[in-house]
C-alpha positions in Angstrom: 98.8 93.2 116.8 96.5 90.6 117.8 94.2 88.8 114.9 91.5 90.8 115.7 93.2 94.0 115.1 94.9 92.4 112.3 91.9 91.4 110.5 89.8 94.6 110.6 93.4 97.0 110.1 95.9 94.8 108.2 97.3 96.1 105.2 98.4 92.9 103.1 100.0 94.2 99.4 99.8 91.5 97.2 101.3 92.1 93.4 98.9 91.3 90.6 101.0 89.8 87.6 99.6 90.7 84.3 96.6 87.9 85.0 93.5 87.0 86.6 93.6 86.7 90.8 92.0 84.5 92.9 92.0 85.6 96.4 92.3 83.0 98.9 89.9 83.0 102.3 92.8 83.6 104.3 94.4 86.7 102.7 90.8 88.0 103.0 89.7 86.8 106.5 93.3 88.1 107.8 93.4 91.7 106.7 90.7 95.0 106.3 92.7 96.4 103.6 94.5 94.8 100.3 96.3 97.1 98.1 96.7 95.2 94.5 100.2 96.4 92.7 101.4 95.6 89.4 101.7 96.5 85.9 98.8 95.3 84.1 98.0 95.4 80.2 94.4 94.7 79.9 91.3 94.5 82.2 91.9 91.7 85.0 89.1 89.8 87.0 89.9 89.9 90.9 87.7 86.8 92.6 87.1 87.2 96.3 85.6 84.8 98.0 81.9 85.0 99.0 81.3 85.9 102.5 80.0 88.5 104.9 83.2 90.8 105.1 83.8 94.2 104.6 87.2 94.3 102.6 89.0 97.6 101.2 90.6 97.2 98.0 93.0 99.7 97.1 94.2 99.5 93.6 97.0 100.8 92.7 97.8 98.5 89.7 99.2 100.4 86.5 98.8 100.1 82.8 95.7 98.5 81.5 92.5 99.1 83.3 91.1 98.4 86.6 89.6 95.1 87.7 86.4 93.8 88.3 85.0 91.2 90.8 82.9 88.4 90.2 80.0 87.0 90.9 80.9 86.0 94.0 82.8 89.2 95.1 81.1 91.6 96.9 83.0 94.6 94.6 81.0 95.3 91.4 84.3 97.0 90.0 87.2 99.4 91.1 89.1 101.9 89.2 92.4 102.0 87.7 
């Protein structure tokens, strides 16, 4: 798959520990969709960097409730 494939149809999982998560501009700019696993026992805050992507975020954390994005995400909130 070449990076532009990649970027636009990656699936990267990344496992949320039972905190906050700062994305990083390369797990972002290198995949279309992340899909956030873990066991969570409250409400977490998931930070994406600011930029003029679309992203999927799949989340398919259990437990507590779903995250929400902040200011500089461009999520307003997903679902547990």
């Amino acid at each position: 798959m070449n990076i532009l494939d990649r970027s636009g149809n990656a699936d990267a999982t990344i496992a949320m520990s039972d905190a906050n998560l700062t994305l990083t501009a390369t797990q972002v700019r290198q995949n279309g969709l992340l899909t956030l696993t873990g066991t969570l026992t409250a409400a977490r805050v998931l930070t994406i960097p600011a930029g003029k992507r679309q992203l999927i975020v799949r989340n398919l954390t259990t437990g507590g409730r779903g995250g929400l994005g902040n200011s500089d995400s461009p999520i307003g909130g997903f679902p547990a």
